[in-house]
N, C-alpha and C positions, 0 to 999 in steps of 0.2 A: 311218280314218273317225272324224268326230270323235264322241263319245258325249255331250259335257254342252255345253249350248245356254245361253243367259245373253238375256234381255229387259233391256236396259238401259232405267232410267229416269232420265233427267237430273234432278236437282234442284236448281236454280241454287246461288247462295251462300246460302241461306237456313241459319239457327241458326250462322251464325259470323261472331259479335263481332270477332274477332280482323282481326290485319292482319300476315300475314306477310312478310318481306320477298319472298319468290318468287314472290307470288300479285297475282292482277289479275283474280279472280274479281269483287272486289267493285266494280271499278270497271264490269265489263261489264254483273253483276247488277241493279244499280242501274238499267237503261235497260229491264227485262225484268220481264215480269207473273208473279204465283206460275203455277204448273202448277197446273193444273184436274183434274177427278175425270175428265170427259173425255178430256182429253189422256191420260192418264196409261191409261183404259180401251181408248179408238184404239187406244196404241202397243203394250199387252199385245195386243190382238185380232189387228192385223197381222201382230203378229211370231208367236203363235200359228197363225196361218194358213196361213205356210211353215213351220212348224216339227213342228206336230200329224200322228203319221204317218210324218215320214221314217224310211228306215232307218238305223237305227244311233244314235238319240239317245234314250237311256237318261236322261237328267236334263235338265230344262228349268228355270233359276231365275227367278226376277224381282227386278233388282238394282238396288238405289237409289244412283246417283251424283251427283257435284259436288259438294252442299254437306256440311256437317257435321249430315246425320241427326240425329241425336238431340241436336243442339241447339234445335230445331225446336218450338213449343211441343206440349205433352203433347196437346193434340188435336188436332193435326195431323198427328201424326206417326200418330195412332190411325185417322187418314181415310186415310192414304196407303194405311197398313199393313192396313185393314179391307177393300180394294178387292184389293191383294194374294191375300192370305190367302182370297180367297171363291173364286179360282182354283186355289188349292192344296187348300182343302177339296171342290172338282169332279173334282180326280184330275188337273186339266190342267199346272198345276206342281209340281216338287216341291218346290222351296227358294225361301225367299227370303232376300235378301241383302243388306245395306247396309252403309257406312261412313262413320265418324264422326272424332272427334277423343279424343283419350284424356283430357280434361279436361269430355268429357259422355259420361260413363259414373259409372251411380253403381246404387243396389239400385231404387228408385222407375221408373228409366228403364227396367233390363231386366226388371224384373217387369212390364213392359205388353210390351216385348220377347216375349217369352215367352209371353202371354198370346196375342200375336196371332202364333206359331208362327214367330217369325224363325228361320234355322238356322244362318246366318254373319254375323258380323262383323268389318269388316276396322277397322284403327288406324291411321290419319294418323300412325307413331309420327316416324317421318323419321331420326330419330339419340336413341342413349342418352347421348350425352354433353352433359354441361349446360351449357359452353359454349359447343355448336355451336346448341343450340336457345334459348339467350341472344341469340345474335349475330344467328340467323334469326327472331327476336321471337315465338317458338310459344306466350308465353303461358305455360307449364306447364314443370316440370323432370321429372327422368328418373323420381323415386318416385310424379308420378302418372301417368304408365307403366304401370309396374310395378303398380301397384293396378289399372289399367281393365284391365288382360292377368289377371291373378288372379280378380277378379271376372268377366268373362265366360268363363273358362275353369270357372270354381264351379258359374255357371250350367248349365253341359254346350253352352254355344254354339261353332259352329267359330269359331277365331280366324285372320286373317290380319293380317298387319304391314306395312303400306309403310315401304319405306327409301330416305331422297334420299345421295346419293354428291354431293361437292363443295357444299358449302352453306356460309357463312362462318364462319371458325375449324376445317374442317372438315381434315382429312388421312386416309394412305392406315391410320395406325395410328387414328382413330377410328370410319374405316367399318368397320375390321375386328372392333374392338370391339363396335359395334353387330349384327354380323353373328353374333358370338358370343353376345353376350346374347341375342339373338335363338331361337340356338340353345338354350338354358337356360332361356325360354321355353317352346318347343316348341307353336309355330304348326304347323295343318295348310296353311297357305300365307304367301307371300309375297311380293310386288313391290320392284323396284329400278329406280329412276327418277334417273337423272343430271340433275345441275340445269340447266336452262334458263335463262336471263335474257333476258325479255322485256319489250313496253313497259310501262307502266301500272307498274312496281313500283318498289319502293324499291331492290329488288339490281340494277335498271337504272339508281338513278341512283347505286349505292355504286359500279358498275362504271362509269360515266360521269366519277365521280371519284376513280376509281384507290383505292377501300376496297378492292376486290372483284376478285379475277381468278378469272374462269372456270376449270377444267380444259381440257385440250387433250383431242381427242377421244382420239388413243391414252393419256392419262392414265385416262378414262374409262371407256375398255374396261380398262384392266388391274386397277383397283381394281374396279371392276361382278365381272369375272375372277373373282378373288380370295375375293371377297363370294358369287357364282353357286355357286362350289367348296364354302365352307364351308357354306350354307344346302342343298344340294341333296346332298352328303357326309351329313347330317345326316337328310335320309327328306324336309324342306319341299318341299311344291310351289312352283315359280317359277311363277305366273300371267305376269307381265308383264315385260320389260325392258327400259325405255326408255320414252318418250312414242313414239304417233301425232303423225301432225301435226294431228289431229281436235281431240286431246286440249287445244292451245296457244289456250285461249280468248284471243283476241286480235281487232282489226280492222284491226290497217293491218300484220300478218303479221312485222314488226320483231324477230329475233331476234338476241343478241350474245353471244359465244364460238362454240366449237364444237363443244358436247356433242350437238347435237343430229341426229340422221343414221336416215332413217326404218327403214334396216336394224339399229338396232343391237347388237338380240336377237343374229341373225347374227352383226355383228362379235365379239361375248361369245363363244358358242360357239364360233364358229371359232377363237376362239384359246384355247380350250380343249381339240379337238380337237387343234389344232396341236401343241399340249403334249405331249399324249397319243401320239401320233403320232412326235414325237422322240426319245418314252420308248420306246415299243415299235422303231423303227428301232434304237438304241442297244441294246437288248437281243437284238434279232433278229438281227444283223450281225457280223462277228466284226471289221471296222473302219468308218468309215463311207467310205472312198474304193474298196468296193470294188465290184467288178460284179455286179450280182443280179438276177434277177426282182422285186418284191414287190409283192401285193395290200393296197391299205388296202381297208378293208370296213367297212359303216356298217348300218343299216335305212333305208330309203326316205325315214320323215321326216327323219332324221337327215342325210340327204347332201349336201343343200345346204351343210351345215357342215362335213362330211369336207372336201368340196372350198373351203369359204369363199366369203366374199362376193366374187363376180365372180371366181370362181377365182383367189383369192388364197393358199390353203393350194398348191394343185396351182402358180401358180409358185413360190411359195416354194421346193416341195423340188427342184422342177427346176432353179432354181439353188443349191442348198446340196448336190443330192447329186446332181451330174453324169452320174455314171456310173453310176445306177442307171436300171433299166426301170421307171418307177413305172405301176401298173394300177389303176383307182379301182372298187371292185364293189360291190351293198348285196347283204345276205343277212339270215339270221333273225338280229338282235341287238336287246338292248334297246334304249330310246331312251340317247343319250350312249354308248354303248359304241363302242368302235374295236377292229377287228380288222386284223390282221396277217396275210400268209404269205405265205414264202420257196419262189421254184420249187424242187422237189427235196426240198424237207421235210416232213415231213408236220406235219396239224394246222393250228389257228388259234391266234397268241397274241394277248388280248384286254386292253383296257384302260377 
């Protein structure tokens, strides 16, 4: 049952100068009126309306997305955040949350932060490496980073970090990088979002003229993989991975490569499962051609991913290990945990 409930509030591209190569925020923002105190009052009420009450939701926030927050000027960010805050001073939410750019964060910004009781802050960080956020034009290199993560971490604010996988100059040894620093860090969460290339941008027209080549999706999953492993190995929460198709502010829908696949959370874990899965088979078998019983075992959210997207893991092993009786079961395990067991043996061996 889910316990933590999230009020999204859109905030177009507002407070960000910049012009990234993978964005096209500013060209859609541009045709769009600010958010009103109204608007912003509706959407809290609404979504309060379903949410005030049910069982099992333990945390309600109110989270400011799209543009870069706290670029915003300083009185408006005091309006958004003073309309917030009068809801969280009622007892109806608990947190509130936004995210910005790591090049508007500074002491002046989160002391009004602060002031008006924000609890989370997420970072546009994208990549630590200073050539990849050179190439993708972020404006800022990796040490002021590193200062807006220190600084809000000073304040006692949560920090999370978004990270783009495949962005230009980028490879499978700097996401991993960035995954690690990240780790060194020490966010209490994190997002991984594989690049898109869509209309309206510059990385549409670098991949239009052969700058720029996408990732192939199974490149996408394997590095996201990889990235999932060490961030979540580590204690981070993975909030997100991958876009929606909500997410692709766009109007004539035009996307190029093929990173984009609305399951891809799924595709990640499934092949991470599948990993795990190979390990525990290998250690559970005394060869792999031979004839067994065996239980994989998951928890209920988990088994969509035991079994994979569109029961991909389940043909997998049916054709790699023939002559095995595979049984797919959930039972009490944490989330990501896979279990094992062989008919006649006793026990669960877990991974």
């Amino acid at each position: 049952m889910k316990k933590h409930a999230i009020i999204p509030i859109f905030i177009p591209h507002q407070g960000c100068p910049n012009d990234c190569v993978f964005c096209n925020q500013k060209t859609i923002t541009a045709r769009q009126p600010d958010v009103t105190d109204d608007e912003i009052k509706n959407t809290i009420e609404t979504w309060l309306s379903t949410l005030t009450g049910r069982p099992g939701i333990e945390t309600i926030e109110i989270a400011f997305f799209g543009g870069s927050f706290t670029g915003i000027p300083l009185k408006q960010q005091s309006r958004y955040l003073s309309l917030a805050s009068s809801y969280k001073q009622q007892g109806l939410v608990q947190k509130i949350h936004l995210s910005t750019r790591p090049d508007y964060i500074n002491e002046e910004i989160l002391d009004n932060l602060k002031f008006w009781s924000v609890d989370v802050i997420e970072l546009g960080v994208q990549s630590f490496d200073d050539r990849v956020l050179k190439a993708s034009g972020r404006g800022h290199d990796s040490q002021t980073v590193y200062r807006a993560c220190s600084l809000i971490q000073d304040y006692g604010f949560e920090l999370g970090i978004q990270l783009m996988i495949g962005l230009p100059e980028d490879s499978l040894r700097s996401c991993l990088y960035s995954a690690r620093e990240t780790v060194k860090i020490g966010p209490s969460s994190a997002r991984l979002y594989p690049t898109i290339v869509i209309e309206d941008t510059r990385l549409m027209d670098m991949y239009r003229q052969g700058i720029y080549t996408p990732l192939s999706l199974e490149d996408a999953v394997e590095t996201t993989k990889e990235m999932y492993k060490i961030l979540t190995d580590a204690g981070i929460k993975i909030l997100r991975v991958g876009l929606k198709s909500s997410d692709l502010i766009q109007e004539n829908g035009k996307i190029q490569g093929h990173t984009f696949h609305p399951a891809f959370r799924q595709l990640v874990e499934g092949a991470i499962s599948r990993e795990k899965m190979r390990t525990l088979l290998t250690d559970a078998l005394p060869s792999p051609d031979c004839s067994e019983t065996v239980t994989f075992v998951s928890n209920d959210r988990w088994f969509s991913n035991l079994i994979g997207h569109k029961g991909c893991n389940k043909a997998y092993f049916a054709s790699a290990y023939p002559r095995l009786n595979i049984l797919w079961r959930t039972g009490p395990l944490p989330d990501g945990q896979i279990g094992i067991s062989v008919a006649g043996k006793p026990g669960l061996m877990v991974k």
